[in-house]
C-alpha positions as CSV (number, residue, x, y, z in Angstrom):
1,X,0.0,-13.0,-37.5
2,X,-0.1,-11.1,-40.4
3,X,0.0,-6.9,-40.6
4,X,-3.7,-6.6,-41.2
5,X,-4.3,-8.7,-38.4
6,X,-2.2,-7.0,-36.0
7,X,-4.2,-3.6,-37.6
8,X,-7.2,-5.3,-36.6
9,X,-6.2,-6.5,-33.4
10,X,-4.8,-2.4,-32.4
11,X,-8.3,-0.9,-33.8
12,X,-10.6,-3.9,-31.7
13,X,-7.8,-2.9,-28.3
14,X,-8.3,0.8,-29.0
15,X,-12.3,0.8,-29.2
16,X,-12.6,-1.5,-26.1
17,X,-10.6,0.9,-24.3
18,X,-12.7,3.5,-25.7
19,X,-15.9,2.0,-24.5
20,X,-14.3,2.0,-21.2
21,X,-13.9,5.6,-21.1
22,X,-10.1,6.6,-22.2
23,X,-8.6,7.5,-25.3
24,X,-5.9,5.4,-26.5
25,X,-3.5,7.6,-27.9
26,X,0.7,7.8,-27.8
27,X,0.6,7.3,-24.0
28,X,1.3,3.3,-23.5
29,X,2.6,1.4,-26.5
30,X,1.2,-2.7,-26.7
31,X,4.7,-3.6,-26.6
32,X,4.6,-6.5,-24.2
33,X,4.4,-10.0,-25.6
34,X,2.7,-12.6,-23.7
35,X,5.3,-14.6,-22.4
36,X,7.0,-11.3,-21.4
37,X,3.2,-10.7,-19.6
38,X,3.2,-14.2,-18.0
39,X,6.8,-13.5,-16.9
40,X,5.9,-10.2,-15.4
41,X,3.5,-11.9,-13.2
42,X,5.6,-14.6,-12.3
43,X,8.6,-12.6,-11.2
44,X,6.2,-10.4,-9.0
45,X,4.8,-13.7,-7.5
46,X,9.0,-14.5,-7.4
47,X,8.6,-18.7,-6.0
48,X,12.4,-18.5,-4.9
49,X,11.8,-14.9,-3.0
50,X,8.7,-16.8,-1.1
51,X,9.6,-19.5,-0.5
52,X,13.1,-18.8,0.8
53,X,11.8,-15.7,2.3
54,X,10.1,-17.5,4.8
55,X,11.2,-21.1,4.6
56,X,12.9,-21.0,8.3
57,X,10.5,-19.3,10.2
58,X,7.5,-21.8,8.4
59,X,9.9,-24.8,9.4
60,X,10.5,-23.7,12.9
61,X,7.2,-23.5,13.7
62,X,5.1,-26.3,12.8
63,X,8.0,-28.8,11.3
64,X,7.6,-30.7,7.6
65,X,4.2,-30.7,7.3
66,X,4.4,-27.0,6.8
67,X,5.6,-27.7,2.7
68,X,1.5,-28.1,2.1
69,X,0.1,-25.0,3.5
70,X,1.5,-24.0,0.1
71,X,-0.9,-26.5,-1.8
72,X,-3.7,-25.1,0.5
73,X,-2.6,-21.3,-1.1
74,X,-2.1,-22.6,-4.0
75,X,-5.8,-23.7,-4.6
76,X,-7.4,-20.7,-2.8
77,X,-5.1,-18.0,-4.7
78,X,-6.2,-19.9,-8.3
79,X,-10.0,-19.1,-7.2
80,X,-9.3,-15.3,-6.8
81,X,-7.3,-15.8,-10.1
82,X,-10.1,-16.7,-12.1
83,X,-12.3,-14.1,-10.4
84,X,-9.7,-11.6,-11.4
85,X,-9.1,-13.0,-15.3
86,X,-13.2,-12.2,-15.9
87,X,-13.1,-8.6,-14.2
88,X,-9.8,-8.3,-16.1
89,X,-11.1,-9.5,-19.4
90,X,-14.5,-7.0,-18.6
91,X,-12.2,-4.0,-18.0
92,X,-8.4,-4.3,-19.5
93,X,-7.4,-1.1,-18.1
94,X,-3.8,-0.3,-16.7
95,X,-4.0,-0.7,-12.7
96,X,-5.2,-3.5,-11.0
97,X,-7.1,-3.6,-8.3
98,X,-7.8,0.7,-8.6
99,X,-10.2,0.5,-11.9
100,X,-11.9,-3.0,-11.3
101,X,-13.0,-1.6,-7.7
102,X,-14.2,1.5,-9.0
103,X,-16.3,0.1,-12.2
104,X,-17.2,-2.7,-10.1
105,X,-18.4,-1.2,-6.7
106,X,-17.7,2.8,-7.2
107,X,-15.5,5.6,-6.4
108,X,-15.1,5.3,-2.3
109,X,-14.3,1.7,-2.6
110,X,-11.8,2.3,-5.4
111,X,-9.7,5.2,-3.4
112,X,-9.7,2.7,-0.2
113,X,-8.6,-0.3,-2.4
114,X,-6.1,1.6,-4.2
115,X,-4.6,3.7,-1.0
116,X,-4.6,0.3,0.7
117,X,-2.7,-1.4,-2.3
118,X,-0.1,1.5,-3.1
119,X,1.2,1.2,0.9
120,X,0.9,-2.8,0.6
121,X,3.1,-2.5,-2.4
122,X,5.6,0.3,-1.4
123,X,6.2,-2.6,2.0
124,X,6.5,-5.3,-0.1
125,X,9.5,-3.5,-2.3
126,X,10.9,-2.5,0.6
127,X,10.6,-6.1,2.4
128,X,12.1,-7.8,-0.9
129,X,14.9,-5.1,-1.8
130,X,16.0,-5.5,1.9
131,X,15.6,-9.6,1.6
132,X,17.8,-9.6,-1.5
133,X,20.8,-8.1,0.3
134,X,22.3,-11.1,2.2
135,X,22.2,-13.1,-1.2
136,X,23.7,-10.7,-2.9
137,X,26.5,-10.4,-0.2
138,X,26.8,-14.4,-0.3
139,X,27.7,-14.3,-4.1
140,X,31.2,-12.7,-3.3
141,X,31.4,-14.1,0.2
142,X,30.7,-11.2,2.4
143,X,28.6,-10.7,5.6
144,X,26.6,-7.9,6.2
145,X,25.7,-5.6,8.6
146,X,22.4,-3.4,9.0
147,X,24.3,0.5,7.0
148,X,26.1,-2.5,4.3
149,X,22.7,-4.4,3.3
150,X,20.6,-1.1,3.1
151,X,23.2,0.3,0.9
152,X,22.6,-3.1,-1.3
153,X,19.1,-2.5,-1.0
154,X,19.1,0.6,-1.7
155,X,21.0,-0.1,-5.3
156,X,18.7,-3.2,-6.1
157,X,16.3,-0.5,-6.3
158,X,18.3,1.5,-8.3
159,X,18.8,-1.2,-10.8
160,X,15.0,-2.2,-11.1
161,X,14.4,1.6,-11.3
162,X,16.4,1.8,-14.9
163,X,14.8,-1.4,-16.0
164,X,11.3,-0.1,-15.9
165,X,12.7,3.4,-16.9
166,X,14.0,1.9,-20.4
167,X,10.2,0.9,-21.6
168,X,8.0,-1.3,-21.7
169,X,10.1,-3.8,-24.6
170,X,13.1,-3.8,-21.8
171,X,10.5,-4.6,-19.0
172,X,9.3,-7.5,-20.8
173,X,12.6,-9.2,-21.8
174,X,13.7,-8.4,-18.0
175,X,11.1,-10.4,-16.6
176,X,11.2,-13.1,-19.5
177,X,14.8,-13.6,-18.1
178,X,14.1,-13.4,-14.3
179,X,11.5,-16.2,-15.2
180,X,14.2,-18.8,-17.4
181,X,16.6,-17.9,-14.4
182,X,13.5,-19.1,-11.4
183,X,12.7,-21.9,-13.3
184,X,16.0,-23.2,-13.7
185,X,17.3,-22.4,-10.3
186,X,13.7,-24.0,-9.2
187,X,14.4,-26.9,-11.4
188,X,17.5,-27.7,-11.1
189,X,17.9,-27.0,-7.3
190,X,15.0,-28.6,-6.5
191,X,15.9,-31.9,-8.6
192,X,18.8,-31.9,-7.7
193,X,17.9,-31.9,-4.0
194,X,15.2,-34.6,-4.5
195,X,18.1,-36.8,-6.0
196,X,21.2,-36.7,-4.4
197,X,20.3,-34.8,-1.1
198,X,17.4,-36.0,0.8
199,X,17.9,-36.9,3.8
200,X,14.3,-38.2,4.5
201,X,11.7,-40.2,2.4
202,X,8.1,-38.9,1.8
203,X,6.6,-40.0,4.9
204,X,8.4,-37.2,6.8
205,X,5.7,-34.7,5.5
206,X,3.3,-36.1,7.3
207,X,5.2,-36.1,10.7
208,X,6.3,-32.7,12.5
209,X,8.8,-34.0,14.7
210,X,7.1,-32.9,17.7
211,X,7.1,-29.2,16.1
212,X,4.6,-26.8,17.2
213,X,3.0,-29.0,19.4
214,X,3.2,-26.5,22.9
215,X,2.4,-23.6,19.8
216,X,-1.0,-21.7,21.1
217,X,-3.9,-23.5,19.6
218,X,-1.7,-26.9,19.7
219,X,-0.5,-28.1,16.2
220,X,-3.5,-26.4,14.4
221,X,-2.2,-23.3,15.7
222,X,1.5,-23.9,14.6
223,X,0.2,-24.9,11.3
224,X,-1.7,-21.5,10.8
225,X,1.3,-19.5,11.6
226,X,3.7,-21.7,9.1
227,X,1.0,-21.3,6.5
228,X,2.0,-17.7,5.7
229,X,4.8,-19.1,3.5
230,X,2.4,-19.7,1.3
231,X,0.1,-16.8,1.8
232,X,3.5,-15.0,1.0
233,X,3.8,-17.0,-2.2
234,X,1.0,-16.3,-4.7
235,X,0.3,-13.0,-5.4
236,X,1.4,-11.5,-8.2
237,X,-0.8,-12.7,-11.0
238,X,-2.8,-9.4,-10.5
239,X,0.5,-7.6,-11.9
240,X,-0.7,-9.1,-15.7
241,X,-3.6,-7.1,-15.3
242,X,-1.8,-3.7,-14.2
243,X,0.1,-3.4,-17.4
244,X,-3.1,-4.6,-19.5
245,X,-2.8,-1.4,-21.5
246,X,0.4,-2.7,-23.1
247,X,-0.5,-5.6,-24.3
248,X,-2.3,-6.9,-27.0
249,X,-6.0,-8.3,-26.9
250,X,-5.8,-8.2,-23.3
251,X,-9.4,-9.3,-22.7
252,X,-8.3,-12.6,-24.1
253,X,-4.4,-12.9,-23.2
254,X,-4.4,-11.4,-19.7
255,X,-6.5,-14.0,-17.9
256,X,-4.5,-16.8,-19.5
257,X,-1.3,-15.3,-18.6
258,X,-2.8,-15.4,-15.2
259,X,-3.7,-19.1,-15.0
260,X,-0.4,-19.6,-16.5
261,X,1.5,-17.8,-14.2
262,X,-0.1,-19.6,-11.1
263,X,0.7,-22.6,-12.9
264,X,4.0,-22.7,-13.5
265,X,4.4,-20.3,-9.9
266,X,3.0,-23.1,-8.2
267,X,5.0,-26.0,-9.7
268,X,8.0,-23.7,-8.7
269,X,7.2,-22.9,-5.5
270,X,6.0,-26.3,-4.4
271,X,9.0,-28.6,-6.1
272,X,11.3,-25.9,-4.2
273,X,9.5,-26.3,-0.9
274,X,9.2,-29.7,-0.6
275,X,12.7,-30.3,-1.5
276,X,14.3,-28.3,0.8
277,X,12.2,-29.6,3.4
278,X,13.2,-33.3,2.6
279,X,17.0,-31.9,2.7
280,X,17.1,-30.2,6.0
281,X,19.3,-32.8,8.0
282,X,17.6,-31.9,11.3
283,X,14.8,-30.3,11.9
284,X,14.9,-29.7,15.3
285,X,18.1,-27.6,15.4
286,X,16.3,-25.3,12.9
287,X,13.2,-25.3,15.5
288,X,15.5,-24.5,18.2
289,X,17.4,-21.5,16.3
290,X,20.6,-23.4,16.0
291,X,20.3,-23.4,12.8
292,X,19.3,-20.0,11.4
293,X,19.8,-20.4,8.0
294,X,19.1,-23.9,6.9
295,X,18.7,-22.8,3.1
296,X,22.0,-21.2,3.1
297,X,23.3,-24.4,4.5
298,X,21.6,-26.9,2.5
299,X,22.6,-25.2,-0.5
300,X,26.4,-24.6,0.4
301,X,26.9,-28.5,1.0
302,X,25.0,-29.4,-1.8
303,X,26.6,-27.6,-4.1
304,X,30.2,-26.5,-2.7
305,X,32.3,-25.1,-5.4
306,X,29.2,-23.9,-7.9
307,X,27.6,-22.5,-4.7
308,X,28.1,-18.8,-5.9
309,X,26.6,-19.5,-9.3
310,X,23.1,-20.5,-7.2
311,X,23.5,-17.6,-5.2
312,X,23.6,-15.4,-8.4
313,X,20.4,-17.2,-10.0
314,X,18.6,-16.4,-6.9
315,X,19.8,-13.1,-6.5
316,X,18.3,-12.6,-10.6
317,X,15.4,-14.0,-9.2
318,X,14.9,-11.1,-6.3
319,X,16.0,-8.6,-9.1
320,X,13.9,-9.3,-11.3
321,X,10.7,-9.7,-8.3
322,X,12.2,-5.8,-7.6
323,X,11.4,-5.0,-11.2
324,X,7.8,-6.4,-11.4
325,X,6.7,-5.2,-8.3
326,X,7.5,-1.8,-9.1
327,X,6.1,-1.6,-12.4
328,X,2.7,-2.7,-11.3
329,X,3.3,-0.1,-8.5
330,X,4.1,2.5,-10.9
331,X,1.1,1.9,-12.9
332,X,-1.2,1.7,-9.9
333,X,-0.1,5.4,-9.0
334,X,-0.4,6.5,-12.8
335,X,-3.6,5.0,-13.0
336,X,-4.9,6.9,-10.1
337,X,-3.0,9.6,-11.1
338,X,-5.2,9.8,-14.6
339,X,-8.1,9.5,-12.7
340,X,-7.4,12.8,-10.8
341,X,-7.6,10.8,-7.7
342,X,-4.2,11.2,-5.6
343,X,-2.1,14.6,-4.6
344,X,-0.1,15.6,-7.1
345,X,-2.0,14.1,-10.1
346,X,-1.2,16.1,-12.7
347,X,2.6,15.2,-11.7
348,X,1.8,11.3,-11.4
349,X,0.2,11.2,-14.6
350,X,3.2,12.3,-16.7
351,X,4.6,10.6,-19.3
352,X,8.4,9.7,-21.1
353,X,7.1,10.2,-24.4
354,X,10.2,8.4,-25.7
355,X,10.5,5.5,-23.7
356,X,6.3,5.7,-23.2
357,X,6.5,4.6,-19.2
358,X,5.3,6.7,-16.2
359,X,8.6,8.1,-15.4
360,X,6.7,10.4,-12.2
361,X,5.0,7.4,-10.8
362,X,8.0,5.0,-11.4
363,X,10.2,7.5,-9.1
364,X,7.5,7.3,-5.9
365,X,7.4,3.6,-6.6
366,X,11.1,3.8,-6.2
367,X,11.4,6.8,-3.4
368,X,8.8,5.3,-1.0
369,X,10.6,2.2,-0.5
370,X,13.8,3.5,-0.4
371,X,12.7,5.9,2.4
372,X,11.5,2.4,4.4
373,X,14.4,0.9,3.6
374,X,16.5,3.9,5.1
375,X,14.5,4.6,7.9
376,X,14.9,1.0,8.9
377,X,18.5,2.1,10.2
378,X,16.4,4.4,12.5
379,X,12.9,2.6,13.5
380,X,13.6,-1.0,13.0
381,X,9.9,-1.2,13.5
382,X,9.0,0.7,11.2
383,X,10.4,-2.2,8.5
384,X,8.7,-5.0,10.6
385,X,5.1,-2.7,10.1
386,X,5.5,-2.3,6.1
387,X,6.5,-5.6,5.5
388,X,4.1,-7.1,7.5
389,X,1.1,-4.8,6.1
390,X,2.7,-5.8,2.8
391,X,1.2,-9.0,2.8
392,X,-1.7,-8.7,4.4
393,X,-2.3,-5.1,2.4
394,X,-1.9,-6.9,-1.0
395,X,-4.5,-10.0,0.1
396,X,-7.2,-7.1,1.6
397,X,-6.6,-5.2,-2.3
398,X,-7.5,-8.4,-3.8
399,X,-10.8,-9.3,-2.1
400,X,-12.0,-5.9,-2.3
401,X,-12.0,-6.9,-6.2
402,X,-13.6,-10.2,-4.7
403,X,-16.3,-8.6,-3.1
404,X,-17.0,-6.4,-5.1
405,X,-17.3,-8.6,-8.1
406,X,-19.8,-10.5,-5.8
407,X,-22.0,-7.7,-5.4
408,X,-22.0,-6.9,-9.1
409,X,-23.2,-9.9,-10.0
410,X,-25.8,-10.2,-7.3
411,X,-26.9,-6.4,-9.0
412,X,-26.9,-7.7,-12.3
413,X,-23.5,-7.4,-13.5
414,X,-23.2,-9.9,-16.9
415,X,-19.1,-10.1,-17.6
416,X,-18.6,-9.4,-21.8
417,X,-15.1,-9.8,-21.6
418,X,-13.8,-12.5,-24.0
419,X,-13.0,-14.8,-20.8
420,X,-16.5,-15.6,-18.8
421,X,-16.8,-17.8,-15.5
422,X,-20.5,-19.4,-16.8
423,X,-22.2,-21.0,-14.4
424,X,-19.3,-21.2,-12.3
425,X,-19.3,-17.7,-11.8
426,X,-21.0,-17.6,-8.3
427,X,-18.8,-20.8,-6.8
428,X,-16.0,-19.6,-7.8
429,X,-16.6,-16.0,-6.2
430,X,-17.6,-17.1,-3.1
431,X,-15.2,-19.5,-2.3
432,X,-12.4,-17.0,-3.1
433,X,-14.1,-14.8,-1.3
434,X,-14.0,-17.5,1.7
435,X,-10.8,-18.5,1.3
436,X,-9.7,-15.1,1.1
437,X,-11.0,-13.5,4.6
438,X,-9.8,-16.7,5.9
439,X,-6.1,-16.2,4.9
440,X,-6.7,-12.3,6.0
441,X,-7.3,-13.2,9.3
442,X,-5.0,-16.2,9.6
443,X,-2.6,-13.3,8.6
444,X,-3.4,-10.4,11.2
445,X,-4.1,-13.0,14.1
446,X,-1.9,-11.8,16.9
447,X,1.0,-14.6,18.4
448,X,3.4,-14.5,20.9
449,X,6.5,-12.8,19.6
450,X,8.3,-12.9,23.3
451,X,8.9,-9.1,22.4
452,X,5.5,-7.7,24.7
453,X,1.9,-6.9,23.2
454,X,2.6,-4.2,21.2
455,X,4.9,-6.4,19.1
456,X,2.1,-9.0,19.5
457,X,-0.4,-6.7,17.8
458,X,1.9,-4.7,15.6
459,X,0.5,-5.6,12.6
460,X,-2.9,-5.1,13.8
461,X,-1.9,-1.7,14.8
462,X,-0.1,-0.7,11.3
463,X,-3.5,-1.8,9.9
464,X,-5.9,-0.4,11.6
465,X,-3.3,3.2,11.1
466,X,-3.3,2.4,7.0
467,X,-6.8,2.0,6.4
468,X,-7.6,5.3,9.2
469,X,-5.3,7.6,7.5
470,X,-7.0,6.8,4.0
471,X,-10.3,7.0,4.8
472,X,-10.0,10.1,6.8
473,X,-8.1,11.9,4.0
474,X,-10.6,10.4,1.3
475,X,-13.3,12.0,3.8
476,X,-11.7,15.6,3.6
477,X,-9.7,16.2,0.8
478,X,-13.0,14.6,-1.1
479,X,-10.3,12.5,-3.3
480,X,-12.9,10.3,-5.1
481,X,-14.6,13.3,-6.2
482,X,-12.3,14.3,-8.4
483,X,-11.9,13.8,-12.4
484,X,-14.6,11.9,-14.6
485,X,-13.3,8.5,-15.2
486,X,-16.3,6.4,-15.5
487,X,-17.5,4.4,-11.9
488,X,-20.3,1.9,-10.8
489,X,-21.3,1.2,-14.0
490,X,-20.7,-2.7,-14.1
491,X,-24.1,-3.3,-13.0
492,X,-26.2,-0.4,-14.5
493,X,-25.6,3.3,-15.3
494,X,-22.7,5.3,-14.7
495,X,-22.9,6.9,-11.4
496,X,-22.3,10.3,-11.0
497,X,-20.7,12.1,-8.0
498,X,-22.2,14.6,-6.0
499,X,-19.5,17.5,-4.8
């Protein structure tokens, strides 16, 4: 590409972003190349953190067959994808899920959608900096107890902290390198396993062992509840879209960075899962708890002496998922921040003029979850509730984009972004739309955890608490009145707030 091309390329970002309503000025710099873009996405959707995140629990309850509940994911996460890359390639403004709710649908379902996603996110840093700890430990041989792996946690969010303090140049190569070290710990473990340590052919993944059979709901049941591993697995595509502001053309580079990080997520993710599963030895002592750790396991008697070295790949991999998920956090909060939309906005929407990042909004995405992460040696609870509405938090953010998209379109909305659905548009929405509510519920449905009903409906409960608190404090501090970023114009005017 040539100098005048990358001129014209700046002026044609700038007056899109214009159009949209905001000035671009020194603020963000279009630093990010697309691969570092792609990788940002793919670090945040982190295969190896998924998958080995919740590979026992999937295993234990509904047995082999549980490797394609991440092909059914897979498929249904792609559809919201697409939805996403058109809204994305309509409005390529730094956020997410915060500014396509509020062009799409308006001001009230953009303050739920972002307060919804903010919590989701500050859980699922928490969840992941607390999940990295044990592999950390593992690479020098240590165990762990709960005031040892906060402390780990604690300075894996240190780590990611200074990452996305040094700029947006240092964020991209950090993620370009948490993406080379997931694909070749996926490849290469995966292969590997697949070759010289399977301890069952194919047919196996049709046959759960008698797993899950006494499950409520029979086998279908235990199927549902092992399907979360891959409800856990894809999201993070919408993280291409948060830093849209700093990259360029992003109307044409974003949503193809986000079919090519479900991609190559899902090749990950699904070569790791189904070789592990083909290399546990036996499957009922990991049913019965005998075996708690049958990844930890496999790995340390396939790979003996280099065992550390895959320990340190996959502990890059959670780094670098730390990283991601706290960027697109941080911009989340800035871009609400902008908007004059949360407490404190004028303090959220400062800037590092010198490194151009969020530095305000990078510090709550980094104090929030070290505060869950610390008050986990307290209310052990209180862990279990944010990482449980991390999940299903993040999945509610994304079909509010869903539906709302939907309703555009049914209002008139035409995408001009330089990536359009056609006449695909309408199948394509609804079926994510489906297969999202689906997943939702499949998510917050309350099992038998042996620990009474209030552990039963935990989740439920945390819900129910997340989305009250928001709406109530939307309702009297007024929130969405505030500032004059445009709003509910995707399908006509822009609406107006009366105060």
């Amino acid at each position: 590409m040539t100098h005048q091309d990358t001129v014209v390329e700046h002026d044609e970002d700038a007056a899109h972003l214009a159009s949209l309503g905001y000035t671009y000025d020194t603020t963000f710099k279009r630093e990010m190349s697309f691969w570092g873009n792609v990788s940002l996405g793919f670090t945040y959707l982190s295969p190896i953190a998924g998958v080995y995140s919740m590979f026992a629990i999937s295993l234990a309850e509904a047995g082999p067959p549980m490797a394609w509940a991440l092909i059914i994911a897979l498929v249904g996460q792609f559809l919201v994808a697409l939805v996403f890359g058109e809204v994305v390639s309509n409005y390529p403004v730094t956020g997410g899920v915060y500014p396509w709710s509020r062009r799409l649908w308006g001001r009230k379902w953009a303050w739920m959608n972002g307060w919804i996603y903010v919590v989701a996110l500050v859980g699922t840093i928490a969840a992941v900096a607390y999940g990295a700890a044990p592999f950390i430990a593992s690479v020098f041989g240590g165990t762990l107890d709960a005031g040892a792996t906060v402390l780990i946690a604690l300075g894996t969010l240190v780590i990611a902290t200074l990452l996305n303090f040094s700029g947006t140049k240092v964020l991209s190569l950090a993620a370009t390198v948490g993406l080379i070290a997931e694909m070749i710990g996926a490849v290469v473990i995966g292969g590997y396993l697949l070759i010289f340590n399977r301890h069952h052919d194919f047919s196996v993944l049709f046959d759960n062992q008698g797993i899950g059979n006494d499950a409520p709901g029979g086998y279908l049941g235990a199927f549902a509840a092992a399907a979360l591993i891959g409800m856990f697995a894809y999201y993070g595509f919408e993280a291409n879209g948060d830093v849209a502001e700093e990259i360029k053309n992003p109307s044409a580079r974003v949503p193809k960075a986000m079919r090519l990080t479900m991609y190559i997520g899902g090749f990950a993710a699904n070569l790791l899962a189904f070789s592990l599963v083909l290399a546990v030895p036996d499957f009922q002592a990991v049913a019965s708890g005998e075996v708690v750790d049958p990844i930890g396991d496999i790995l340390h008697n396939a790979f003996g002496p280099i065992f550390p070295v895959v320990m340190f790949v996959i502990v890059i991999a959670f780094l670098s998922c730390i990283t991601s998920l706290q960027a697109a956090a941080s911009r989340l909060i800035y871009s609400m921040g902008r908007d004059g939309f949360l407490p404190g906005s004028k303090f959220l929407a400062e800037f590092n003029e010198k490194r151009h990042v969020p530095n305000n909004a990078l510090l709550i995405a980094a104090f929030f979850p070290a505060a869950v992460v610390v008050l986990s040696l307290l209310l052990e609870d209180a862990l279990t509730a944010m990482v449980g509405f991390g999940t299903v938090g993040i999945y509610m953010g994304f079909q509010m984009v869903v539906l709302a998209a939907l309703r555009a379109r049914i209002l008139g909305w035409k995408p001009a972004g330089k990536f359009k659905l056609g006449a695909w548009a309408y199948p394509v929405n609804i079926m994510a739309l489906i297969w999202g509510l689906a997943a939702i519920g499949n998510i917050l449905w309350p099992r038998p955890t042996g620990g009474g009903w209030a552990e039963d409906y935990l989740l439920i409960m945390t819900t129910v608490g997340v989305i009250g608190v928001g709406w109530i404090y939307m309702l009297v501090s007024k929130a969405y009145t505030r500032g004059d970023a445009p709003s509910a114009d995707a399908s006509g005017p822009i609406k107006t707030v009366v105060r």
